[in-house]
C-alpha positions in Angstrom: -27.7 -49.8 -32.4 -26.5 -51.8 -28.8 -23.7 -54.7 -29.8 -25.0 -56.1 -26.8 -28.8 -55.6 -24.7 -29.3 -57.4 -21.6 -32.9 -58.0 -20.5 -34.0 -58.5 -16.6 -30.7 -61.3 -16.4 -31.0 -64.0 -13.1 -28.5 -66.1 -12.1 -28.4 -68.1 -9.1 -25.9 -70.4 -7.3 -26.6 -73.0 -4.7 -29.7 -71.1 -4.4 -28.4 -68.5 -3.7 -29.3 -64.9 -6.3 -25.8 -63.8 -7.8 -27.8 -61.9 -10.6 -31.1 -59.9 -9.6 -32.7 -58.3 -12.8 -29.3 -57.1 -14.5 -30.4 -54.9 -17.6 -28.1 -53.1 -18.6 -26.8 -52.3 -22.9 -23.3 -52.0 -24.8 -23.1 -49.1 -27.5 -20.2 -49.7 -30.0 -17.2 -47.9 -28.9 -18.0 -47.5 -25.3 -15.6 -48.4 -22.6 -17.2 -50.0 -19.3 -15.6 -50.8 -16.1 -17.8 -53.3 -13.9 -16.6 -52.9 -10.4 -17.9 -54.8 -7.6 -17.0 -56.5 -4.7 -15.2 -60.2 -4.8 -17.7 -63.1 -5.8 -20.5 -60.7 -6.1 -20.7 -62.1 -9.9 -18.9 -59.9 -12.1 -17.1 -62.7 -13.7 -20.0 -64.4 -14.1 -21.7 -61.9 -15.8 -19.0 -61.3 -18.4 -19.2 -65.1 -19.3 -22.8 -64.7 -19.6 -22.4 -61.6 -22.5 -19.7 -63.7 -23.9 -21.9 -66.7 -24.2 -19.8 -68.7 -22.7 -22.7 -69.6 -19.6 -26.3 -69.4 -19.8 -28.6 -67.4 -17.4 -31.2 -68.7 -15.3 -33.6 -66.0 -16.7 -33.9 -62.6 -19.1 -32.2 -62.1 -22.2 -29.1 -61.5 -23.8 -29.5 -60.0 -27.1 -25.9 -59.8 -29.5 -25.9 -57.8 -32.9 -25.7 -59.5 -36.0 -21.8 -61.1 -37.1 -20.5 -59.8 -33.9 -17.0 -60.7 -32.9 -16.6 -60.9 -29.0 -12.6 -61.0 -28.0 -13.1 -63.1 -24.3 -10.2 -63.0 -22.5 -9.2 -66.3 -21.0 -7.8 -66.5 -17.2 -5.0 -68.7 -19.0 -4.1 -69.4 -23.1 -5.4 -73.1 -23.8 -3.5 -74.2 -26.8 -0.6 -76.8 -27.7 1.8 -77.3 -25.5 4.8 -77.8 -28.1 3.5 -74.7 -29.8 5.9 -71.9 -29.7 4.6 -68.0 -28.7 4.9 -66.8 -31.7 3.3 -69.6 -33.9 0.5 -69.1 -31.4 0.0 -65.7 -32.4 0.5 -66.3 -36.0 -2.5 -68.8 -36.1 -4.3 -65.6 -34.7 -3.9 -64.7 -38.5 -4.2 -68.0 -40.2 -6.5 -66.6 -43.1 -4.5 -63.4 -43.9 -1.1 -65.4 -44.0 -2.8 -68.1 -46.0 -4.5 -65.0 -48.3 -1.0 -63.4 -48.6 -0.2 -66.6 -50.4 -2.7 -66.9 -52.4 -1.9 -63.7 -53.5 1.6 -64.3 -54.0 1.0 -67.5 -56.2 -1.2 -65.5 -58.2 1.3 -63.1 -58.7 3.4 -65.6 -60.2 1.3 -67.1 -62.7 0.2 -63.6 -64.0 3.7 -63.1 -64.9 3.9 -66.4 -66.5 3.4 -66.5 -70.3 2.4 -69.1 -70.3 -0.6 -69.1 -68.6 -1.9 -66.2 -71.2 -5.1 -67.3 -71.9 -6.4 -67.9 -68.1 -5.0 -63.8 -67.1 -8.6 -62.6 -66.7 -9.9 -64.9 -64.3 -6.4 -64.9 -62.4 -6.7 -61.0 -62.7 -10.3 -61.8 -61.3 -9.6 -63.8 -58.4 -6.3 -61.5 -57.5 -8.5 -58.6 -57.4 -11.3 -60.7 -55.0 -8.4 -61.3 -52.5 -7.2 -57.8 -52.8 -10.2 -56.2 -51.8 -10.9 -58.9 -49.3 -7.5 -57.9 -47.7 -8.6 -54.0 -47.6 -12.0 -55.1 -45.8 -10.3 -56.7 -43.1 -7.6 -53.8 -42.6 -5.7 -55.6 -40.8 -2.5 -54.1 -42.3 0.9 -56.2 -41.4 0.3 -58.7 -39.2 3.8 -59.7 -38.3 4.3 -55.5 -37.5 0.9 -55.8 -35.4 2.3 -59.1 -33.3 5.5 -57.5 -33.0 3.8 -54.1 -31.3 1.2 -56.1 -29.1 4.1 -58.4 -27.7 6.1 -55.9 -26.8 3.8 -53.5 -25.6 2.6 -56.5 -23.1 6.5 -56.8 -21.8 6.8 -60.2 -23.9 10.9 -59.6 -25.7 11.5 -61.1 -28.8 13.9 -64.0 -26.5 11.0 -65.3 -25.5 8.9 -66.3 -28.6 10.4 -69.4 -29.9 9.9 -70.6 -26.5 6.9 -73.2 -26.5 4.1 -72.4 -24.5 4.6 -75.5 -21.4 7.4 -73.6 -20.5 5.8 -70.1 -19.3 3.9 -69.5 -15.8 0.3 -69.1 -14.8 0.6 -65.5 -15.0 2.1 -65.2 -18.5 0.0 -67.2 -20.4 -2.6 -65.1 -19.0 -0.6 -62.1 -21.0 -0.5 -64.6 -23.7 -4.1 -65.1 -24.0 -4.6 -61.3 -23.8 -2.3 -61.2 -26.4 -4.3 -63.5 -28.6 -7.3 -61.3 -27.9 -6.0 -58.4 -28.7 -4.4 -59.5 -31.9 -8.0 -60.9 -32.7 -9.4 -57.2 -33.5 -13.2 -58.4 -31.6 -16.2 -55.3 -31.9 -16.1 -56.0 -28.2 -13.2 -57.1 -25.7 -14.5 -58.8 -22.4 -11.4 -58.5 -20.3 -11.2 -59.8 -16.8 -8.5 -58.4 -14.4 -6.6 -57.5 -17.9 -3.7 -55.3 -15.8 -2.8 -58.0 -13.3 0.4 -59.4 -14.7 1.2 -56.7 -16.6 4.5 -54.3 -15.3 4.0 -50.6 -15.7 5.1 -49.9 -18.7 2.8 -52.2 -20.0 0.0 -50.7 -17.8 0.8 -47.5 -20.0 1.0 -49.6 -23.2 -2.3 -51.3 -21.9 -4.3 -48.2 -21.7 -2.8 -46.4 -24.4 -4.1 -49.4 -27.0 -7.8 -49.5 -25.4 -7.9 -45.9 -25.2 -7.0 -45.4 -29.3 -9.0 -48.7 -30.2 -12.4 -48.9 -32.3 -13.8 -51.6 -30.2 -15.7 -51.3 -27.2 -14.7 -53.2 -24.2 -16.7 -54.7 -21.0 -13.4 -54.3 -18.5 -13.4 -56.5 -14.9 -10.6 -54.3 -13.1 -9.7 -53.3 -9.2 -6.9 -50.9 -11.1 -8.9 -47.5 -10.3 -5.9 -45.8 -12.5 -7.2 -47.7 -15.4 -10.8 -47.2 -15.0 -9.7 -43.1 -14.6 -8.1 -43.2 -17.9 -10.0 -45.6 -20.3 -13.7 -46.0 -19.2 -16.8 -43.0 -19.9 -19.2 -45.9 -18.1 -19.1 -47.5 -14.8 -21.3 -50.8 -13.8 -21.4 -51.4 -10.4 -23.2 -54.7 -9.0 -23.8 -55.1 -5.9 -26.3 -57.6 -4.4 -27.2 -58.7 -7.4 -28.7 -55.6 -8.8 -26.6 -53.8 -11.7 -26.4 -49.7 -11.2 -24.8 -47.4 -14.0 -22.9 -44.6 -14.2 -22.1 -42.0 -16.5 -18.0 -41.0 -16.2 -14.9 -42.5 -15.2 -14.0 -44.4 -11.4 -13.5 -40.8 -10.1 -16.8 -39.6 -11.8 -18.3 -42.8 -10.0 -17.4 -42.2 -6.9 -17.7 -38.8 -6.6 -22.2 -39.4 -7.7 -22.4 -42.9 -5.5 -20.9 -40.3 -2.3 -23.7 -38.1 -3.8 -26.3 -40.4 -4.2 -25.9 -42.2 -1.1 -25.6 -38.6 1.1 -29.0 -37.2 -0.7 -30.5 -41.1 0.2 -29.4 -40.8 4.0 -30.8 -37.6 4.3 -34.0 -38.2 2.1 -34.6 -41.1 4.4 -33.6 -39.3 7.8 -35.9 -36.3 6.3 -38.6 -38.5 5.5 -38.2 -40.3 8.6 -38.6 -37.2 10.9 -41.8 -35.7 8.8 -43.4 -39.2 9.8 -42.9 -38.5 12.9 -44.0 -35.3 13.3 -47.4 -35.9 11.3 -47.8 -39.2 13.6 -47.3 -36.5 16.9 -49.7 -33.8 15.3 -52.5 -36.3 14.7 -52.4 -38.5 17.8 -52.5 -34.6 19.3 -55.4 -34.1 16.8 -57.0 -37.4 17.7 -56.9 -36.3 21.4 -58.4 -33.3 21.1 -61.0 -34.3 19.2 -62.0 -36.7 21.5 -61.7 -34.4 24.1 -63.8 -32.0 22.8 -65.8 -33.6 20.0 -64.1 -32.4 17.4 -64.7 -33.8 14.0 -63.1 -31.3 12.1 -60.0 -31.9 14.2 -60.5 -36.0 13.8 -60.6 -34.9 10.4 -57.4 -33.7 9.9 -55.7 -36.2 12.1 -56.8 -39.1 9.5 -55.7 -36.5 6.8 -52.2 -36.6 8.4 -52.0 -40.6 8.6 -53.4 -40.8 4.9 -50.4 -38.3 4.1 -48.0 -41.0 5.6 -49.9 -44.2 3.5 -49.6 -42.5 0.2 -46.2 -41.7 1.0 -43.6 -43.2 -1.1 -40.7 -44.6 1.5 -37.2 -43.7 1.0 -35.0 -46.8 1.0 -33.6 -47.0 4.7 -29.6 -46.5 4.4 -27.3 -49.3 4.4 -25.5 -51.0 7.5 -22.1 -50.2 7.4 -20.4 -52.6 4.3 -16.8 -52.2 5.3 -14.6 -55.4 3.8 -12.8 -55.3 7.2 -12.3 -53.1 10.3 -9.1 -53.3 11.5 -6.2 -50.8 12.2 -2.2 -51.2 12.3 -0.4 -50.8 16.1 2.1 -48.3 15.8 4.9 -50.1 17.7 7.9 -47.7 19.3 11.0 -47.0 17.8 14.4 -45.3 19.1 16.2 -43.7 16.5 16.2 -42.3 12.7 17.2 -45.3 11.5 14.9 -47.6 9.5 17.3 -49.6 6.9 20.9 -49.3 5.6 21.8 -51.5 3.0 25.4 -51.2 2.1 27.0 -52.9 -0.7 24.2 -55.6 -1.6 25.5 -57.8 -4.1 23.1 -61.0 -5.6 23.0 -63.2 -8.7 21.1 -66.0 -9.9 23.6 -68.0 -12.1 25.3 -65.2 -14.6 22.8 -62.9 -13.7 23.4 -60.3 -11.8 20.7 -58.7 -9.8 22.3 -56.4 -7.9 25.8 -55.1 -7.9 27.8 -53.1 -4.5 23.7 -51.9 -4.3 23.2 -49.2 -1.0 20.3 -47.9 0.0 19.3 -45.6 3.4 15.8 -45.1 4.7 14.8 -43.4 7.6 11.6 -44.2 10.3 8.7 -42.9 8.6 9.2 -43.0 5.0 7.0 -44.5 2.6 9.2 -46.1 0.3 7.4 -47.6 -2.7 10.6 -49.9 -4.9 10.1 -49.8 -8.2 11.6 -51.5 -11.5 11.2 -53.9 -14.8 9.6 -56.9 -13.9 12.6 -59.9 -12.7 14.6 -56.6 -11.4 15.1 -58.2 -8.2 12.8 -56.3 -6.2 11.2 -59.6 -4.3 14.6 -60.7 -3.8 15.9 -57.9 -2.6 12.6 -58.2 0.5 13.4 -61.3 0.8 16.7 -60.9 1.9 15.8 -57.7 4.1 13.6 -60.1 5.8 16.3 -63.2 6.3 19.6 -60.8 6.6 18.1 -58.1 8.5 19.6 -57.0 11.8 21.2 -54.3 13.7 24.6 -56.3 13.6 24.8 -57.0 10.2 27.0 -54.7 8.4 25.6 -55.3 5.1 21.9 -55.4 6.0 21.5 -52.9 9.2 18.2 -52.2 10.0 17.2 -49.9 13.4 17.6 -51.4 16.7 14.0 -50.9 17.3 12.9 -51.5 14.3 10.1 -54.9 14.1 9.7 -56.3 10.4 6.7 -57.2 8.9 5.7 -58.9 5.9 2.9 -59.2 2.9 3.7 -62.1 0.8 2.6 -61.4 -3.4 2.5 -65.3 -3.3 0.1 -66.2 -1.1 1.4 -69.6 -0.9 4.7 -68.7 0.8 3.0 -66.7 3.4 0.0 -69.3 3.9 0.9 -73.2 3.8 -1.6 -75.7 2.9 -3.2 -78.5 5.2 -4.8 -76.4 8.0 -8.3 -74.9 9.3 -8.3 -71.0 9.0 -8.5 -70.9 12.7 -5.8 -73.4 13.2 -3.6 -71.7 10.8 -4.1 -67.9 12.4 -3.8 -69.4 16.2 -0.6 -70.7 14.7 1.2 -67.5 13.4 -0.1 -65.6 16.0 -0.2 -67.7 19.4 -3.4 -66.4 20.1 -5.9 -68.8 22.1 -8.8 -69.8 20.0 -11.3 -67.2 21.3 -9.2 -64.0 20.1 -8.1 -66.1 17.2 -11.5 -66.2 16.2 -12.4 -62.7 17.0 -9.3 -61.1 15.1 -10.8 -63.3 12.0 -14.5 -62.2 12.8 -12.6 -58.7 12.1 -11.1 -59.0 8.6 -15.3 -60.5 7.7 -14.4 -64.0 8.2 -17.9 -66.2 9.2 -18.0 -68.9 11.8 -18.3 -71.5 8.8 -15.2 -69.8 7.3 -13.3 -70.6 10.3 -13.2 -74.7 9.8 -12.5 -74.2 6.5 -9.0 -75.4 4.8 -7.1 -72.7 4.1 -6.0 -74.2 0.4 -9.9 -73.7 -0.3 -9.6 -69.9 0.4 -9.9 -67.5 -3.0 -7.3 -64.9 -3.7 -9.0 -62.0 -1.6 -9.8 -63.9 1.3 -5.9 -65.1 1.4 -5.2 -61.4 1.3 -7.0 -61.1 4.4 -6.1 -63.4 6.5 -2.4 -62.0 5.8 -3.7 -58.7 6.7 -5.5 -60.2 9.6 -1.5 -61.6 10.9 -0.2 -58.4 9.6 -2.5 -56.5 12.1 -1.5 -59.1 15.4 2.0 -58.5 14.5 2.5 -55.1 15.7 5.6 -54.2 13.0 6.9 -50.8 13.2 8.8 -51.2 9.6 5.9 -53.6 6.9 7.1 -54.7 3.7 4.6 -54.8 1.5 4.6 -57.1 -2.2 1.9 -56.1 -4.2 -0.8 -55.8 -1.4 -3.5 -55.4 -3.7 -3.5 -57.6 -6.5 -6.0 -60.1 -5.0 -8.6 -57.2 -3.2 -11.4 -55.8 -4.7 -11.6 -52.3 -5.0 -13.5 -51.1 -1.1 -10.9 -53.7 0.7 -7.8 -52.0 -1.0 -9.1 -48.5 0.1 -9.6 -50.0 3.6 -6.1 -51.0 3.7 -4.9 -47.2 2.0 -6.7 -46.2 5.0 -5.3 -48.0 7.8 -1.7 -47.8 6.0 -2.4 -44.0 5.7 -3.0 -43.7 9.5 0.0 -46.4 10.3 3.0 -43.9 11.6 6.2 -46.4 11.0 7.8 -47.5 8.0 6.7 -49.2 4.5 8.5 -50.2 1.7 5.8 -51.1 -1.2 6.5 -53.2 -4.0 2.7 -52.5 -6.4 1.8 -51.6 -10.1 -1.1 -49.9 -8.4 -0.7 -46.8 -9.5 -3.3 -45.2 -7.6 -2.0 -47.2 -4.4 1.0 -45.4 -4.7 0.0 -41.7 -5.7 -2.3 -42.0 -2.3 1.0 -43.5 -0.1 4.3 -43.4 -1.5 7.0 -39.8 -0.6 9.7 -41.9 -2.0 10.5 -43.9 -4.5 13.6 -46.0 -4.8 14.3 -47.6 -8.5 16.1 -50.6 -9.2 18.3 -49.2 -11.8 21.5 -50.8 -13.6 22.2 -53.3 -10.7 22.1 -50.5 -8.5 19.4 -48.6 -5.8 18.5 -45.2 -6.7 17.0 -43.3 -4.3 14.2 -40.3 -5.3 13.4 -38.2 -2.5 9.5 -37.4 -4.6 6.1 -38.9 -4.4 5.3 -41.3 -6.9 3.0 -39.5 -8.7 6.1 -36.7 -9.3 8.6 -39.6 -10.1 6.6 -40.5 -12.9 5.2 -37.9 -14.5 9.3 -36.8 -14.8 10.4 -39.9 -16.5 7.2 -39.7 -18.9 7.5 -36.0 -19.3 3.9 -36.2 -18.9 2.0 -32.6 -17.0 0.8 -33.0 -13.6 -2.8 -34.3 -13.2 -4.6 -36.1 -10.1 -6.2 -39.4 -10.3 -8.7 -39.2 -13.5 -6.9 -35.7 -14.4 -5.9 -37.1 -18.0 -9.7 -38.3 -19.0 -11.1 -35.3 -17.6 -8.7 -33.1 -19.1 -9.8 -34.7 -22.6 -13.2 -34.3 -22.1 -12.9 -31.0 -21.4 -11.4 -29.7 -24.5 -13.8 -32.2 -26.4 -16.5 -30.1 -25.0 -15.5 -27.0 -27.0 -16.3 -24.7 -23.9 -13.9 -22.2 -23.6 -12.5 -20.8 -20.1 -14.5 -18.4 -19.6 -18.0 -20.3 -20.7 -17.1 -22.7 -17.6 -16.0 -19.5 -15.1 -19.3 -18.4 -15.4 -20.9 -22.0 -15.8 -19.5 -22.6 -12.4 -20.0 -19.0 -11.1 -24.1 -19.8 -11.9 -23.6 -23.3 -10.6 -22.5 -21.7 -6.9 -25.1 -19.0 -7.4 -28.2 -21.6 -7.5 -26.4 -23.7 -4.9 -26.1 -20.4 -2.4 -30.0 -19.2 -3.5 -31.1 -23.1 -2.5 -29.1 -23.3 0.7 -30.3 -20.1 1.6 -34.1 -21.1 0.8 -33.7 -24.3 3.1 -32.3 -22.5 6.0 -35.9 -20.2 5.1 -38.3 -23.7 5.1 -36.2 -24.7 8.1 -37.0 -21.9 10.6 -40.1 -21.8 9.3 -41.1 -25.1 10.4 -39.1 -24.8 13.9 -40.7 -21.3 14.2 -44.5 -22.9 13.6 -43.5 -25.8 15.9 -42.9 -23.2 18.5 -46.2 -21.5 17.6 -48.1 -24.5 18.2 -47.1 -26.1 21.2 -47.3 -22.1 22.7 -50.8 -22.3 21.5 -51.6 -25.4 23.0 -50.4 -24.6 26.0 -52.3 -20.9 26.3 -55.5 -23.2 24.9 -54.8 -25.5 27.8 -54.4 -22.6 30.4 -57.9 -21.1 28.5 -59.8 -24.0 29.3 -58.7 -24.2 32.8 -59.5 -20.3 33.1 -62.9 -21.2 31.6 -63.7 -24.0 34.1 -62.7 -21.8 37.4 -64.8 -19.1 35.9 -68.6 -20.9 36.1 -67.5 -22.9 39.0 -67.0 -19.6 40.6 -70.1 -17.8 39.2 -67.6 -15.0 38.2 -69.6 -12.3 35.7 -70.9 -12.9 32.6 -68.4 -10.2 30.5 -65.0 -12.4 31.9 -66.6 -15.6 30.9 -67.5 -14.3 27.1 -64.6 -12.5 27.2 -62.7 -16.4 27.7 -64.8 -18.3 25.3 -64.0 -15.9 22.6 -60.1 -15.9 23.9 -60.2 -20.1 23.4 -62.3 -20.1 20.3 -59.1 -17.7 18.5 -56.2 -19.6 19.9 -58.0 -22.9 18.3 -58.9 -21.2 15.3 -54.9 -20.0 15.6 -54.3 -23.6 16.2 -55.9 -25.1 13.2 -54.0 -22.2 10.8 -50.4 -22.8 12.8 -50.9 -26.9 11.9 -52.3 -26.4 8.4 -49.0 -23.8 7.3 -46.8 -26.1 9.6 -47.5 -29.3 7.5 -47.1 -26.9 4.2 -43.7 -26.2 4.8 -42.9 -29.2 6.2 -43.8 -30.8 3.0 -42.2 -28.5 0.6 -38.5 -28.9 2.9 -39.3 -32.7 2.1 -39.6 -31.7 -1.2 -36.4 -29.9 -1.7 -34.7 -32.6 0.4 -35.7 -34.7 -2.4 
């Protein structure tokens, strides 16, 4: 039975249709990842499951006593409370059970209390098998895990909660949901304040856990590893697929290849039936052909009881934009030579050095409050080809991608005022460089304090772009961009020929980009001449796998096929593909061949007719004229057979196309 059915869901805003006929169900156990682009109503749509917001229309059918863990964008609770009496009220009833238990513990052991032992034994065993039902084990142990696991140390939980940011309540109030053991977790953006170890931890827990989860994510690694559905929604409509993101992209590239050519098939038999039977309909009336007048209306009906092939879709690209690649003179991209910072007593980085050459893609790495946006930020104010301690190459033009979007973007300005402003552009290529990162005419009076997190990321790509930097430091470039917009940007950063030093927990960001990885390690830089992907699987110790590798590599040996079962599954699977190309490449000469046929045809029917026409008018002998007449009377009849096997193939290659 579903924990959760949705039925033929609307949801409109502003007028405007954010949900479309969403139906869509949640099995127990299953994993999902809903994926769509920014504002398209995935948020939305988890608050409707949740119950927290109504929908304009359908249904949304929960099981019977089902818990739903929602994760809040931040904890709402005392201020004054500490963390960890916060996560103790999580387990309010088993601490206040546990002593219950222990009173009744007591007064079993007192003499006293002699004659009342059978009902105390009574209620001490109710409790004790309550306690089993809820399995919930140690609490304090299963706080102590979850905090930890989310990169929470034990120095921060008698702080109270006023005292921690935006982003860590928001681990907080994971925390809490987690800790709340729901049937079904609801968990939007879950990964984005989370460092990479607790990523790992992250995954690890939903991956091992009973529930099932409904999971809002732009972290393609997670998705690889944790979900066996995918819900995509996109214009309203919901679409599901079976698999992980990689399983999920690989059948939408699939679906939407066999769509474009269905359609450019389908599109190309219309017009070849329309040719045949306006050809049909003039020869008929030339000659007074029914039969032919006939088959040309059979041809149109064929086209009216066609079922259309939904015409492809314009191209959806977030932005289209590429990075200059400025010149440069020399090797030289950074030397940093015996960096020392502190904040207070804490020391960030200690005699640090660090060398990397023009071209590298450096991704920096290291514990959250490492020092890793201080360390940018003083590349960015120290920088120079004089300074001894921060050299960078004498052609070398910095660029930069702020994590807070607020440092890079200040407050009080139009869009358009705003990106004339950074870039000195007049207001007509102003506008036009904003046109390219999908910014509307509307969006261009619009304050830029009013902009969501996504479309702040692009209007610093937007600068980025103007900028022309041959070395870009990048802080966590895709935090705020949904998951098409951070491909976009792998792509333009994977065609960009200077330098990048990358600061993301993306992992799959990184696996695409990063041939060197530099770790902030004991105060110190340490420099790793490997990809990303190479760097980490050494410090886990973990085998070598591609994006999605570790999923599919589990569902593989859960299959129970052995090696040789899926040599010769995909040995058959290439057979049928080579018998099926071979048969279209059959169809398609066929029809090419009997298009040829018929328009020869035509053309000797033509030259017949002409032949026919000289003959009486010249009173030439009766055997030439017969011998004519019978001539035209085959190449039609030759005609009518060319056009009937013609639109039989045609129609069976449309079918196989299909």
């Amino acid at each position: 039975m579903s924990l959760i059915t949705l039925g033929d869901l609307t949801k409109s805003f502003d007028g405007s249709p954010l949900l479309d006929g969403v139906s869509a169900s949640i099995a127990p156990r299953k994993k999902i990842g809903l994926v769509g682009r920014n504002g398209c109503g995935k948020s939305t749509l988890l608050r409707i499951v949740a119950g927290r917001i109504s929908a304009d229309g359908g249904v949304v059918h929960r099981a019977r006593n089902l818990r739903i863990g929602f994760q809040e964008q931040e904890l709402e609770a005392p201020p004054d409370r500490t963390l960890i009496q916060e996560m103790r009220e999580v387990f309010r009833e088993d601490f206040e059970r546990r002593r219950r238990l222990r009173e009744l513990e007591h007064k079993l052991a007192d003499a006293s209390l002699a004659e009342e032992h059978d009902r105390i034994l009574l209620r001490y065993q109710e409790l004790t098998d309550q306690e089993a039902a809820e399995g919930v084990g140690d609490p304090e142990r299963l706080i102590r895990q979850t905090l930890l696991g989310l990169g929470l140390p034990e120095e921060v939980w008698d702080q109270p909660l006023h005292r921690f940011s935006g982003g860590e309540r928001n681990l907080l109030a994971m925390a809490r949901v987690i800790l709340g053991r729901p049937d079904l977790f609801l968990l939007d953006e879950p990964t984005n304040h989370l460092d990479m170890e607790g990523i790992d931890w992250f995954i690890s827990f939903i991956r091992r856990c009973p529930s099932a989860a409904l999971i809002v994510s732009h972290d393609r690694h997670l998705l690889d590893l944790v979900a066996d559905e995918i819900w995509e929604l996109k214009r309203g409509r919901l679409t599901v697929y079976a698999g992980n993101y990689s399983d999920y992209e690989r059948k939408k590239a699939e679906d939407e290849a066999l769509r474009q050519r269905q359609w450019r098939n389908q599109q190309k038999l219309i017009r070849r039936l329309e040719f045949q039977a306006r050809r049909l309909r003039d020869m008929a009336r030339a000659y007074d052909d029914p039969g032919q007048a006939k088959r040309a209306r059979s041809m149109l009906s064929r086209i009216e009881r066609m079922e259309l092939v939904e015409a492809p879709e314009h191209d959806d690209s977030p932005f289209a934009a590429s990075l200059a690649n400025a010149p440069r003179h020399g090797d030289l991209a950074l030397r940093i030579e015996n960096f020392s910072h502190a904040y207070g007593d804490r020391v960030l980085f200690d005699s640090a050095s660090l060398e990397i050459n023009f071209g590298e893609r450096v991704c920096l790495v290291g514990p959250n409050g490492s020092g890793k946006s201080t360390l940018m930020d003083a590349i960015l104010r120290e920088g120079a080809w004089d300074n001894p301690r921060i050299r960078v190459g004498k052609s070398v033009k910095l660029g930069r991608y702020e994590q807070l979007h607020d440092r890079a973007i200040r407050p009080g300005a139009t869009l358009l005022d705003w990106l004339m402003g950074v870039t000195h552009l007049d207001k007509t290529p102003a506008s036009n460089l904003a046109h390219r990162f999908r910014f509307s005419r509307d969006d261009l009076e619009r304050e830029v304090q009013t902009l969501s997190g996504g479309e702040k990321s692009r209007l610093q790509l937007a600068r980025l772009v103007h900028e022309g930097a041959n070395f870009i430091l990048l802080d966590e470039p895709t935090n705020h961009l949904d998951i098409p917009s951070a491909e976009k940007l792998e792509e333009m950063l994977d065609e960009f020929t200077g330098t990048l030093l990358v600061i993301s927990h993306d992992r799959y960001f990184l696996d695409r980009l990063a041939n060197v990885v530099v770790e902030v390690k004991d105060t110190r830089l340490v420099r790793h001449h490997v990809t990303f992907a190479e760097w980490w699987q050494n410090r886990k110790g973990a085998p070598k796998e591609g994006p999605g590798g570790a999923l599919r590599l589990r569902i593989s040996r859960e299959s129970g096929a052995s090696p040789t079962e899926e040599r010769e599954a995909r040995r058959k699977d290439r057979e049928e593909r080579k018998a099926r190309r071979k048969e279209e490449r059959r169809l398609r000469r066929r029809v090419e061949e009997l298009e040829a046929l018929t328009h020869r045809l035509e053309q000797e029917i033509k030259d017949l007719e002409q032949a026919l026409a000289r003959h009486w008018t010249e009173n030439s002998s009766h055997e030439e004229g017969l011998r004519l007449d019978q001539a035209l009377t085959q190449r039609r009849a030759e005609l009518e057979q060319a056009l009937t096997s013609w639109e039989a193939a045609a129609l069976e290659l449309e079918s196989m196309d299909s």
